[in-house]
C-alpha positions as a Markdown table, in Angstrom:
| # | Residue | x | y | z |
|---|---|---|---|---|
| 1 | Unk | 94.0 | 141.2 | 121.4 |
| 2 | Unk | 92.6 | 143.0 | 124.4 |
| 3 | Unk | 90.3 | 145.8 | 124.4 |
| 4 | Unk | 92.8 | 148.2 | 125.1 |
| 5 | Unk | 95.0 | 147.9 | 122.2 |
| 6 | Unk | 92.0 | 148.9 | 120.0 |
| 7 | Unk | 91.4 | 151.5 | 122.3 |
| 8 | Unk | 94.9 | 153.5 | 122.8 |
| 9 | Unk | 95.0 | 154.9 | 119.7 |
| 10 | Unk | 92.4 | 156.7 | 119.5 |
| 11 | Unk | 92.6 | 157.8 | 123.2 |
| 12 | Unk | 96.2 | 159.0 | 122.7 |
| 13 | Unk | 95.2 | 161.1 | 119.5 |
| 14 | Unk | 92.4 | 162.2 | 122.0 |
| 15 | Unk | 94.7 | 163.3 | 124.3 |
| 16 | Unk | 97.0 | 165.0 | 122.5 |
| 17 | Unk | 94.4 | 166.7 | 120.8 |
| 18 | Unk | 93.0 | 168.7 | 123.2 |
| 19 | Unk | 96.2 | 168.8 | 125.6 |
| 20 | Unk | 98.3 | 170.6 | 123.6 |
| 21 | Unk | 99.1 | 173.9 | 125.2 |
| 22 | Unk | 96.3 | 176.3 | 125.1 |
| 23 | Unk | 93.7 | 174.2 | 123.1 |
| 24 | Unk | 91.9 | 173.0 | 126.2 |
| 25 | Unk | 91.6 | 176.5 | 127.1 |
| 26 | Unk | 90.4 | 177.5 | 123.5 |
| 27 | Unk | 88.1 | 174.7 | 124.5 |
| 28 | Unk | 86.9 | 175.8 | 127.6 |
| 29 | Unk | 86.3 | 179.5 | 126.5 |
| 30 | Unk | 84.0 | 178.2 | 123.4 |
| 31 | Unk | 81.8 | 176.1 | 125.8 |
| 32 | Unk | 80.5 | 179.4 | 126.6 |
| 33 | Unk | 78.9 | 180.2 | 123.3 |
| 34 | Unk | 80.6 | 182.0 | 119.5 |
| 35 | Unk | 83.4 | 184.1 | 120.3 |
| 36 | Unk | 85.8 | 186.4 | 118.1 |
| 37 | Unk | 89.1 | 186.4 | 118.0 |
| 38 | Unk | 90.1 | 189.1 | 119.9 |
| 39 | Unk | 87.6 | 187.8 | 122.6 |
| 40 | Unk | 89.5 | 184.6 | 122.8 |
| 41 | Unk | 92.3 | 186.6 | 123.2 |
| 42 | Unk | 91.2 | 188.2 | 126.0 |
| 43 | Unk | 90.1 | 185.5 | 127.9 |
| 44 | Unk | 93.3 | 183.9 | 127.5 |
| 45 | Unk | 96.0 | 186.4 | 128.4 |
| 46 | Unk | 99.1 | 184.6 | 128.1 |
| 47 | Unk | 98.5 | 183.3 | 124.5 |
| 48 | Unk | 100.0 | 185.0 | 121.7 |
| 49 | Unk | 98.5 | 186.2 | 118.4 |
| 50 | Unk | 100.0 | 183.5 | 116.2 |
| 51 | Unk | 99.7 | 180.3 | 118.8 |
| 52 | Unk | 95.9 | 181.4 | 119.1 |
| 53 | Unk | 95.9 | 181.5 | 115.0 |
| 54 | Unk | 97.5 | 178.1 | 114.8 |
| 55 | Unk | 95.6 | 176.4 | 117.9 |
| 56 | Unk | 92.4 | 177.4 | 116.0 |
| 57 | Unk | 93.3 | 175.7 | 112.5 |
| 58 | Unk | 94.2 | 172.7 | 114.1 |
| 59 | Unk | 90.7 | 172.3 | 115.9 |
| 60 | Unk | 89.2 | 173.3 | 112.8 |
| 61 | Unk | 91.2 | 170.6 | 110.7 |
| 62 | Unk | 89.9 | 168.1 | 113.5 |
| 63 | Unk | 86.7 | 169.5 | 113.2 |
| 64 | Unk | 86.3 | 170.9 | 116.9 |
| 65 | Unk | 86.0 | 174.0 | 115.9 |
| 66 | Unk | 84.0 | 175.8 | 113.2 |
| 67 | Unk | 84.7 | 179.3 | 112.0 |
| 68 | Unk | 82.3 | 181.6 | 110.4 |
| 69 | Unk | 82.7 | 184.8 | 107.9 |
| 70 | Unk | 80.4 | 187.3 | 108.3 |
| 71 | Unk | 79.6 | 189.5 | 105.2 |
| 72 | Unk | 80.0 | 192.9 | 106.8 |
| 73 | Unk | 81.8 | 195.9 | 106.6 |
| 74 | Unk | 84.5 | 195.7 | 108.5 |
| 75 | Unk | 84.7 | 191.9 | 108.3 |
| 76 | Unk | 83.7 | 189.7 | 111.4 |
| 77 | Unk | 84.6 | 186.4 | 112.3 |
| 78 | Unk | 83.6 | 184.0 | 114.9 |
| 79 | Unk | 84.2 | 180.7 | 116.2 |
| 80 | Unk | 82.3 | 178.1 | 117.3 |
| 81 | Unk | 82.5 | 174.7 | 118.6 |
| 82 | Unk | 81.0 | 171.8 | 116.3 |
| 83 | Unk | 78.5 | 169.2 | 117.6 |
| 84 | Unk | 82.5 | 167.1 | 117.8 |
| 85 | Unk | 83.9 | 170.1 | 120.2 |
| 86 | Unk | 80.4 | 170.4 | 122.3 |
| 87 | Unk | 81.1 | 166.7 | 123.0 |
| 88 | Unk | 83.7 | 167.8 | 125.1 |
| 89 | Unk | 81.7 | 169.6 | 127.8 |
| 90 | Unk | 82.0 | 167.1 | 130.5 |
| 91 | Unk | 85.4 | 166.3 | 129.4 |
| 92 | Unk | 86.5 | 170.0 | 130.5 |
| 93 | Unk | 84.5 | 169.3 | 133.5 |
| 94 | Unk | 86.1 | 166.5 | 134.6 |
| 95 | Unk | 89.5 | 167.8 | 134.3 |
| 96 | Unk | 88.4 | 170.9 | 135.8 |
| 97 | Unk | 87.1 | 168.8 | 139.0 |
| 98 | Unk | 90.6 | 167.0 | 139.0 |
| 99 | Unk | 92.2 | 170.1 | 138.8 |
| 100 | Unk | 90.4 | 171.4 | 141.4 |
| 101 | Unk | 91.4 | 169.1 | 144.1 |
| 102 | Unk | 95.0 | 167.8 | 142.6 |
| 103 | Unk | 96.8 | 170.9 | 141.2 |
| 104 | Unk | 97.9 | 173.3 | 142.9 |
């Protein structure tokens, strides 16, 4: 058995992870520190409401992304990436660099 079949599976679950559409990007804006929701909204323009609400459970489920409830009046929520999602600084780098000089 070679090194790469013990390694494929996890890389594809990797890569599938955080290349679905608009979770890199989720990604990416979290590296910058806690954000709401309607920050992350911002910052990503073309996403809607309910793919934004669904890309965030998911990275919660895989424990990428943490989301904390504030006690206030009117309620506030924020997201943050876990010591798992932080991991993926110079991952977002990388593909950055690449697709810097290959896209586009």
């Amino acid at each position: 058995m070679s090194h790469h079949s013990n390694f494929c599976p996890d890389f594809h679950k990797a890569v599938e992870l955080i290349g679905r559409r608009w979770s890199g990007a989720i990604v990416r804006e979290l590296l910058g520190g806690a954000s709401r929701f309607t920050e992350l909204r911002q910052a990503i323009p073309d996403i809607s409401d309910r793919m934004l609400c669904a890309r965030l459970r998911e990275l919660e489920i895989e424990g990428v992304v943490t989301r904390e409830v504030f006690a206030e009046t009117p309620g506030r929520v924020e997201y943050h990436l876990t010591d798992k999602g932080l991991a993926l600084r110079s991952v977002v780098a990388a593909i950055g660099e690449w697709a810097s000089r290959w896209v586009g």
